[in-house]
N, CA and C atoms as an extended XYZ file, in Angstrom:
207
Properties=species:S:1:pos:R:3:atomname:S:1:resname:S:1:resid:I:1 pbc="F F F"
N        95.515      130.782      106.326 N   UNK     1
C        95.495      129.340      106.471 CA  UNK     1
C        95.290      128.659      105.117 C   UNK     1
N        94.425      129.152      104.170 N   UNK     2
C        94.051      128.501      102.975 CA  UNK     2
C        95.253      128.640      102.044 C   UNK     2
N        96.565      130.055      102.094 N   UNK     3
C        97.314      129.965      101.545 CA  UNK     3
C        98.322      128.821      101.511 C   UNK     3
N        98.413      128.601      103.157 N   UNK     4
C        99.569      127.517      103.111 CA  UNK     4
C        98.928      125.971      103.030 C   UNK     4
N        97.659      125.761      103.375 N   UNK     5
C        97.085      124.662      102.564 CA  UNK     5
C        97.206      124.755      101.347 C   UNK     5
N        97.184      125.526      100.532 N   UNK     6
C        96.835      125.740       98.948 CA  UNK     6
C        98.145      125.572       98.400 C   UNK     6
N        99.614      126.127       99.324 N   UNK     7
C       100.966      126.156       98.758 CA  UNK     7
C       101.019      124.680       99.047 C   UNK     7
N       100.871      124.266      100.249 N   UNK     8
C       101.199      122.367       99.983 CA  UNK     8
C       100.790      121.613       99.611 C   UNK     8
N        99.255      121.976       98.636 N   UNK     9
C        98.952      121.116       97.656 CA  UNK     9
C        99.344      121.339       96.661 C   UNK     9
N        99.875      122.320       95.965 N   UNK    10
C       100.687      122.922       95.178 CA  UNK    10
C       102.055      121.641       94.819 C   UNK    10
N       102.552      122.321       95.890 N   UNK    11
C       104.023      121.226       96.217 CA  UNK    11
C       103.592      120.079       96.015 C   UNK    11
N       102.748      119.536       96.552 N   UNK    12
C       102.390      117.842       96.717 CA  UNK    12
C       102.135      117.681       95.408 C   UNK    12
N       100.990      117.913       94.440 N   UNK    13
C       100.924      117.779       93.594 CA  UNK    13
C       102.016      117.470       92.448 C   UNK    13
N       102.784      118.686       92.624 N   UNK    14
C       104.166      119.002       91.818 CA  UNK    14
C       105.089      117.601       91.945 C   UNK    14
N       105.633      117.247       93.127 N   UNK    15
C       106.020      115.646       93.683 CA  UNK    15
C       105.200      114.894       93.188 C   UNK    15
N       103.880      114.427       92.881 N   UNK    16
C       103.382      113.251       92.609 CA  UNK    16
C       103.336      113.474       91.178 C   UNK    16
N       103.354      114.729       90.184 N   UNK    17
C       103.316      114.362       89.245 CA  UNK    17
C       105.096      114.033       88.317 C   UNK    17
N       106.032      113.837       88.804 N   UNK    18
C       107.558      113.754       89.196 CA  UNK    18
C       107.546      112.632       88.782 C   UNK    18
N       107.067      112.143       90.379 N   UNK    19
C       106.829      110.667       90.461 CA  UNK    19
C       106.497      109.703       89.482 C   UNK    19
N       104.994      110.046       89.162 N   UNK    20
C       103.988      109.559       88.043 CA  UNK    20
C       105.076      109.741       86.513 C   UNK    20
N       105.630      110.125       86.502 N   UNK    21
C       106.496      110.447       84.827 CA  UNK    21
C       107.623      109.412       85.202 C   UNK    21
N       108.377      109.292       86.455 N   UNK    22
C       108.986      108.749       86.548 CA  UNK    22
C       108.956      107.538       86.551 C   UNK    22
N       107.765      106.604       87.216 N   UNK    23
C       106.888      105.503       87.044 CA  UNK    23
C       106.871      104.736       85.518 C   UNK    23
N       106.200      106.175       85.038 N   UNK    24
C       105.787      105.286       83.643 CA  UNK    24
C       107.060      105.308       83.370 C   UNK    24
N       107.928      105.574       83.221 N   UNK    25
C       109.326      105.379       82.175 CA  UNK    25
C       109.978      103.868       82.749 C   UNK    25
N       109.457      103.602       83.682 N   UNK    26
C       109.939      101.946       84.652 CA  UNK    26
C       109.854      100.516       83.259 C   UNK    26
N       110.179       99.877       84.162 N   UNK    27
C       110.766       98.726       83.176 CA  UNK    27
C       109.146       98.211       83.121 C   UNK    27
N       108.396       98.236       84.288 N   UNK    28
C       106.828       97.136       84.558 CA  UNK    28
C       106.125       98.782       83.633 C   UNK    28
N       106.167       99.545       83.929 N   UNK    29
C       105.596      100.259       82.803 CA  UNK    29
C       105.706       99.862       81.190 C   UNK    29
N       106.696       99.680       81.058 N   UNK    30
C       107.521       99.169       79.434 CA  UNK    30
C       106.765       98.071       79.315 C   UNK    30
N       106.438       97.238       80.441 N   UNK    31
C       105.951       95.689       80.106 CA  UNK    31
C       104.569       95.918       79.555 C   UNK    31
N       103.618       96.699       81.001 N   UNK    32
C       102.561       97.083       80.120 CA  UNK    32
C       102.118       97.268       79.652 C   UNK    32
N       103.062       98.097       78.875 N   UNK    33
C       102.375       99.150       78.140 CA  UNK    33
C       102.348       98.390       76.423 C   UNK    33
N       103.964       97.436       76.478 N   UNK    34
C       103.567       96.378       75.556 CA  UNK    34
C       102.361       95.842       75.379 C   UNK    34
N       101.885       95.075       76.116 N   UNK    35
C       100.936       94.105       76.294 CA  UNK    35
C        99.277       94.858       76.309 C   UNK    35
N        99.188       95.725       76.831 N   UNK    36
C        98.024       97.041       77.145 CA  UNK    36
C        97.875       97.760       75.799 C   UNK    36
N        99.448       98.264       75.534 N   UNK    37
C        99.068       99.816       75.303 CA  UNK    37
C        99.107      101.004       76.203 C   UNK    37
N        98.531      100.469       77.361 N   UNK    38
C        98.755      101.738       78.546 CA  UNK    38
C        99.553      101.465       79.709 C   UNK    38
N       100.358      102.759       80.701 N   UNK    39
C       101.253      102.270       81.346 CA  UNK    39
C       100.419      101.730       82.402 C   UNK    39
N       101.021      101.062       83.300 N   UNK    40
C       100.449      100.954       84.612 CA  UNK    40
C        99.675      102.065       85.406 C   UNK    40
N        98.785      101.154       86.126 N   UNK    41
C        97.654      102.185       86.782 CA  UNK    41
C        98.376      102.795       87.858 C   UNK    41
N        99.256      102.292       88.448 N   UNK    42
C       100.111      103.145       89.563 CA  UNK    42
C       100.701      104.750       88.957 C   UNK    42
N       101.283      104.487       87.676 N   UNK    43
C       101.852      105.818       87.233 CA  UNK    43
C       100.691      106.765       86.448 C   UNK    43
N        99.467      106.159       86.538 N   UNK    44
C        98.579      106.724       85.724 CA  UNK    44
C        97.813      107.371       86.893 C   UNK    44
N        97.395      107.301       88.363 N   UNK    45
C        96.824      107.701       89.450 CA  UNK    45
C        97.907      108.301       90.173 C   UNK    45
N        98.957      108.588       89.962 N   UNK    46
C        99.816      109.565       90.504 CA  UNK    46
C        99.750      110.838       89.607 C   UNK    46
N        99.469      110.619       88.500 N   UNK    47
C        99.877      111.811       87.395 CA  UNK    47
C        98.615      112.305       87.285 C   UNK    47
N        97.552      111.734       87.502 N   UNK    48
C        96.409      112.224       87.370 CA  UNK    48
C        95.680      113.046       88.997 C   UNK    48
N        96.175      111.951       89.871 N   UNK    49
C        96.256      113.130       91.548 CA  UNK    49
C        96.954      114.116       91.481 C   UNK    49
N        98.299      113.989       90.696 N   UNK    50
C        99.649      115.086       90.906 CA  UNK    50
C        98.588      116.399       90.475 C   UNK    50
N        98.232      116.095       89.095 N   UNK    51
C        97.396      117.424       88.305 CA  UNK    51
C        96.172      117.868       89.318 C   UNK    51
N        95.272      116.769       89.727 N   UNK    52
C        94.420      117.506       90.462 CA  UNK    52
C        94.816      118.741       91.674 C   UNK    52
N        95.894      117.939       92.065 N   UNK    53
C        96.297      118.168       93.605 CA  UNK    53
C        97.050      119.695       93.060 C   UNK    53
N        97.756      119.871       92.285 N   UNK    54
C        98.322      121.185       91.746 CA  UNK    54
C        97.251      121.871       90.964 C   UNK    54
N        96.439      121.568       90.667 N   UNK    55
C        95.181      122.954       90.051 CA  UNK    55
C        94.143      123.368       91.340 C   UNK    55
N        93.840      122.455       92.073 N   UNK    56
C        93.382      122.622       93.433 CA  UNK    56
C        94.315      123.943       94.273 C   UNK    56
N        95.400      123.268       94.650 N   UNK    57
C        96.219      124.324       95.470 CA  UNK    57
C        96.857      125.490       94.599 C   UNK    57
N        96.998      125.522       93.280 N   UNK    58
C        97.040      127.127       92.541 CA  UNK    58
C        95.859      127.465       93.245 C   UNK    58
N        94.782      127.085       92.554 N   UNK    59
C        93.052      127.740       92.893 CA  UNK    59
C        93.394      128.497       94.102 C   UNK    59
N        93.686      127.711       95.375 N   UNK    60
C        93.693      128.044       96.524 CA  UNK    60
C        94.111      129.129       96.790 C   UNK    60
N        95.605      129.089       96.768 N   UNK    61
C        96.325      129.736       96.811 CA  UNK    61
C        96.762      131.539       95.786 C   UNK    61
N        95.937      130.909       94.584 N   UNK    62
C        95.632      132.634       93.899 CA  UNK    62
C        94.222      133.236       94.347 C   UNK    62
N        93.849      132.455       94.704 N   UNK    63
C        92.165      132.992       95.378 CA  UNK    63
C        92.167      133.922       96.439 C   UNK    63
N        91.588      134.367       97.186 N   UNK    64
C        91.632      135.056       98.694 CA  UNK    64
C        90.420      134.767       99.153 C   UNK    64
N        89.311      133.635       99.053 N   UNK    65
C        88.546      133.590       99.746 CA  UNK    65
C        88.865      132.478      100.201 C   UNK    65
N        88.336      132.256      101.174 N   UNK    66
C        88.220      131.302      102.445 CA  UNK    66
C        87.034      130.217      102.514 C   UNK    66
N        86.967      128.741      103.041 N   UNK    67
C        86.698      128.132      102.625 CA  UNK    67
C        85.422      127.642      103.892 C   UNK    67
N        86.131      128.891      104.611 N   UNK    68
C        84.363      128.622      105.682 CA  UNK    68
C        83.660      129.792      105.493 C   UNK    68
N        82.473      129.543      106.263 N   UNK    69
C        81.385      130.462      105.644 CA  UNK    69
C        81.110      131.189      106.562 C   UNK    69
């Protein structure tokens, strides 16, 4: 069970961090990032979930223990 939880946070992760790259390269990214310096917080909380969400489900998923006790 923890494998295929662990493979679809894997995946999910992998998609949101896609996303998040794809975001910042946007035109309202460009604007921001003028005016800021940094891109928008939308492409910055996708890329930063994407990573969590994919080091989480590796963990998971290269691990073999189980997450009840």
């Amino acid at each position: 069970m923890n494998k295929y939880l662990g493979i679809a946070l894997l995946v999910g992760g992998a998609i949101l961090i896609v996303f998040g790259l794809q975001a910042s390269d946007s035109f309202s990214s460009d604007v921001s990032r003028a005016f800021t310096g940094n891109p928008t917080d939308k492409s910055m909380w996708m890329l930063v979930g994407g990573i969590v969400a994919a080091i989480v489900g590796g963990f998971m998923t290269m691990s073999g223990r189980s997450l009840k006790s």
